[in-house]
C-alpha positions in Angstrom: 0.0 0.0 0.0 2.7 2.4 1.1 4.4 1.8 -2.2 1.1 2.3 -4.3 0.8 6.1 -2.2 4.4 7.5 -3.0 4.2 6.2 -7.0 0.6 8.1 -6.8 2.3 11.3 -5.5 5.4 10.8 -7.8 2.6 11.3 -10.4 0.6 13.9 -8.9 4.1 16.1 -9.2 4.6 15.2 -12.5 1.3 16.6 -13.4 2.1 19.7 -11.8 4.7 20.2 -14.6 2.4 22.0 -17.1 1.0 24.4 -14.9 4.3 25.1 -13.7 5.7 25.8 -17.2 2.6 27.9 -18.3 2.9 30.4 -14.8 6.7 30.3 -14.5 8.6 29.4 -17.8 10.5 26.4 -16.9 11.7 23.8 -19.1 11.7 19.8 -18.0 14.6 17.0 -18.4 13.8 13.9 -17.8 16.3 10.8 -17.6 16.6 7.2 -15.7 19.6 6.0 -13.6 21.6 2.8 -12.4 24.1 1.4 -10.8 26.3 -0.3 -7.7 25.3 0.4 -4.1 27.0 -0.3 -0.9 25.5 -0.7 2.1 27.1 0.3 5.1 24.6 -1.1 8.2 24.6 -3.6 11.1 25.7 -5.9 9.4 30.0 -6.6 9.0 32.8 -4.8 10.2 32.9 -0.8 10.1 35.7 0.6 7.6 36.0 -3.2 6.6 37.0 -3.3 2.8 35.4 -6.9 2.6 32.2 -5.6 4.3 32.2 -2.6 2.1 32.8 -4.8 -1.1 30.2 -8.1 0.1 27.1 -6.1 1.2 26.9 -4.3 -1.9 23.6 -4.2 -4.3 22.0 -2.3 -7.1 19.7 0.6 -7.3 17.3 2.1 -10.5 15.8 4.9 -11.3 14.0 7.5 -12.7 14.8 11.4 -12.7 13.1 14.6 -13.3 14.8 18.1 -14.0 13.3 22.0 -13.8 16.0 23.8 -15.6 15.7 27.5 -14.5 17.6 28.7 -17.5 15.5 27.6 -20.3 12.2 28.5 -21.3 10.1 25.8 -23.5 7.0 27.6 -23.8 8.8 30.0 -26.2 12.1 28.5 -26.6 14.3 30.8 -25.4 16.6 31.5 -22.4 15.2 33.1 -18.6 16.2 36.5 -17.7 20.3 35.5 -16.6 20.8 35.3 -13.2 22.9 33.7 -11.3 20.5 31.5 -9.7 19.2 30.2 -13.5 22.4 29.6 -14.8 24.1 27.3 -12.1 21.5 25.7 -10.5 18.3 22.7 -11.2 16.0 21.2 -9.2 16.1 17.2 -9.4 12.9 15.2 -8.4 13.5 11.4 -8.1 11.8 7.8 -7.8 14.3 5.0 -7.2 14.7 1.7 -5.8 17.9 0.3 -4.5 18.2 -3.6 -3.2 20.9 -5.1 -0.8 21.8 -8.7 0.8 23.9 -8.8 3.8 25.8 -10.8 5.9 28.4 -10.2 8.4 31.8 -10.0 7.2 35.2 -9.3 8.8 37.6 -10.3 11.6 35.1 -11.3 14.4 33.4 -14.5 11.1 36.9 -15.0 9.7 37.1 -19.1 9.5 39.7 -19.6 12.4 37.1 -18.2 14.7 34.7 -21.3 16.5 33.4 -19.6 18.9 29.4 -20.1 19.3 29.4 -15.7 19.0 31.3 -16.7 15.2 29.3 -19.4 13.9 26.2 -17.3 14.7 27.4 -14.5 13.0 28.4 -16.2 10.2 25.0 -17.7 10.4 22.8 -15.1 9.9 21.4 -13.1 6.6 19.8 -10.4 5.7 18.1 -8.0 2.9 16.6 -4.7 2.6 14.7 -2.9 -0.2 14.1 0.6 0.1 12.1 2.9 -2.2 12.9 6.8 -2.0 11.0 9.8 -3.3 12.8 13.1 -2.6 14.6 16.5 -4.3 17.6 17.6 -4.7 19.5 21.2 -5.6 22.5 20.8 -8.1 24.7 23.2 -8.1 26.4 24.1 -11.3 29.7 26.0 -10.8 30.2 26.4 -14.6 27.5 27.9 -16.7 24.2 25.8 -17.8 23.8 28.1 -20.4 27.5 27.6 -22.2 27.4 23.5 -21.5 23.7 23.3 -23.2 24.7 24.8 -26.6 28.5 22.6 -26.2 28.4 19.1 -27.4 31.3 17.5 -25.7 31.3 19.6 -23.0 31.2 19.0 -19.1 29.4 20.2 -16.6 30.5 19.0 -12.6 28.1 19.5 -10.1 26.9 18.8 -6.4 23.9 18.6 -4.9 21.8 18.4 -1.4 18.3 17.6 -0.7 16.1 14.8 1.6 14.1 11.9 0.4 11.2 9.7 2.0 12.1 6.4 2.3 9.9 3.4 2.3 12.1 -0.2 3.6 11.2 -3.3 3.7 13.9 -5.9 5.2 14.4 -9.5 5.8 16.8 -11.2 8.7 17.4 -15.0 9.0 19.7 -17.7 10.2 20.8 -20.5 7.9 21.2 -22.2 12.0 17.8 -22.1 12.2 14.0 -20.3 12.4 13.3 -17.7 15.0 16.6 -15.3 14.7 16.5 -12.3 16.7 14.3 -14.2 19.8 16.2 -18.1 19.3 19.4 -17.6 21.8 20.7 -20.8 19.6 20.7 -19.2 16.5 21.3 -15.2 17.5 24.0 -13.9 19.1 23.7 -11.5 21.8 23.8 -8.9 20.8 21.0 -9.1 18.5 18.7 -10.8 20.8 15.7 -8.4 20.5 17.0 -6.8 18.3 15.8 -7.9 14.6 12.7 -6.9 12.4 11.6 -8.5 9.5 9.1 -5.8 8.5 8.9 -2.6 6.4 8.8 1.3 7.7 9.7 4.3 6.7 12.4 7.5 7.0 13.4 10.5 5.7 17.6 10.7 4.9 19.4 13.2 3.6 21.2 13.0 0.3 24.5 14.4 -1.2 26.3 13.6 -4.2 28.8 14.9 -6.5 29.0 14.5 -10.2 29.3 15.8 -14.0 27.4 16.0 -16.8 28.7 15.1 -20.6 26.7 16.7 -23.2 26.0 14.2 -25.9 24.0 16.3 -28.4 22.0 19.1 -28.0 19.1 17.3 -26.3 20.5 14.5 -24.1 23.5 14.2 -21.4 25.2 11.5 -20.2 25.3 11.8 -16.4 28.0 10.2 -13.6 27.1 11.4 -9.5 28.6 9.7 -6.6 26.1 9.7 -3.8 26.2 9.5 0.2 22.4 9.0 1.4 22.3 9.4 5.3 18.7 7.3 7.0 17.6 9.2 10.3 16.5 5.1 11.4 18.9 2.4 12.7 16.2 -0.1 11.1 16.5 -0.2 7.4 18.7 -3.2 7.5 16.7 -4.9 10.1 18.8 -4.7 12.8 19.5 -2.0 15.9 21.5 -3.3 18.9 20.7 -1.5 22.0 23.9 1.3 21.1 24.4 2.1 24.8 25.6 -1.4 25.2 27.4 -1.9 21.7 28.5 1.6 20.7 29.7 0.0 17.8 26.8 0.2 16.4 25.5 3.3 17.7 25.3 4.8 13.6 22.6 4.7 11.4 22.3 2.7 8.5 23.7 4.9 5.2 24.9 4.3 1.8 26.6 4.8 -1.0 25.4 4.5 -4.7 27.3 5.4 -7.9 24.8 6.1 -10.8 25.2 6.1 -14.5 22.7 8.2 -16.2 20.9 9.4 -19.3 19.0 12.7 -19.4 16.9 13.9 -22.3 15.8 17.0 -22.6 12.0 18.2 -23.1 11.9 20.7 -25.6 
């Protein structure tokens, strides 16, 4: 159900985009994304190269852009400001999907302690759907990289998306995990959801542009997304007795993307 409201209001904005162009003269770029994410969570060994590398997953999706510089209703450029020529607004819809499992020195194969095997036991699995904004800054002119095939155009950006998870914890010991001390270590007794929720996070990224012909851009960002919940992987130790794990779950995601513009 949850899913069903945030596509509904992903396409309630999108039908704000004519009346927007008619009253304020913006134009519209539209493009989809992909590519490798890395969850950092609850799961592994923190600044672990093998955790970083193992609880890795993909993401998709699809973009929307309100270009302040260029009008479409009579195809020509905004009064120049700075404000229109080095920054857009990005809307977004995307999915990202992760498995996980604990990785590091404390499951390495030497260890035989019941705390190891039961680490090295359990699984895990979150799916997480975001709807959100972003500002990019342009620090080079919009206007010069739009009429420039085979130009670039780096960027940042900043902005917050609503985040809808759904996650998954087992042992391949055995059923119950989170509440079976045979099959949980202790840490995580108590501990483990397998259920879906939702948060806001914050999201950064940093990127360029390469303008392939007058209408379309190939896109590269690098992004960090911070969650304001310690659930999105399933799991949240109590963090005054495991400081360890005292973070929030976060991520990072490096898109490849194609942007066309609407003319």
């Amino acid at each position: 159900m949850r899913r069903k409201i945030l596509l509904l209001l992903f396409i309630l904005a999108l039908g704000t985009i004519t009346p927007v162009k008619a009253q304020f003269g913006f134009s519209h770029e539209i493009g989809v994304i992909a590519g490798p994410v890395a969850f950092q969570s609850d799961y592994g060994e923190r600044s672990d190269l093998s955790t970083d590398a193992g609880n890795s997953g993909y993401g998709i999706g699809i973009i929307h852009y309100l270009n302040f510089s260029y009008r479409a209703d009579c195809s020509c450029y905004t009064p120049e400001t700075y404000f229109n020529d080095h920054f857009k607004l990005r809307s977004e819809l995307s999915y990202n999907k992760t498995k996980l499992k604990h990785f590091g020195k404390w499951v390495e194969d030497s260890r035989q302690s019941t705390m190891a095997k039961q680490l090295r036991g359990m699984r895990g699995s979150t799916a997480v759907t975001d709807l959100g904004m972003q500002l990019e800054y342009y620090p080079l002119s919009i206007r010069d990289f739009s009429v420039t095939p085979g130009a670039w155009a780096p960027f940042i950006s900043l902005g917050a998306h609503f985040n809808y998870f759904t996650t998954e914890a087992y042992s391949e010991l055995g059923p119950n995990l989170g509440t079976n001390p045979n099959v949980t270590p202790t840490k995580y007794i108590d501990a483990v959801r397998n259920d879906s929720g939702t948060t806001w996070s914050i999201v950064s990224s940093v990127g360029t542009r390469y303008k392939l012909t007058e209408l379309s851009d190939l896109m590269v960002d690098f992004r960090f997304q911070y969650y304001f919940s310690n659930w999105v992987d399933g799991l949240n130790p109590d963090p005054r007795l495991y400081p360890e794990n005292k973070h929030n779950d976060w991520l990072v995601w490096l898109n490849v993307g194609y942007i066309y513009y609407l003319n």
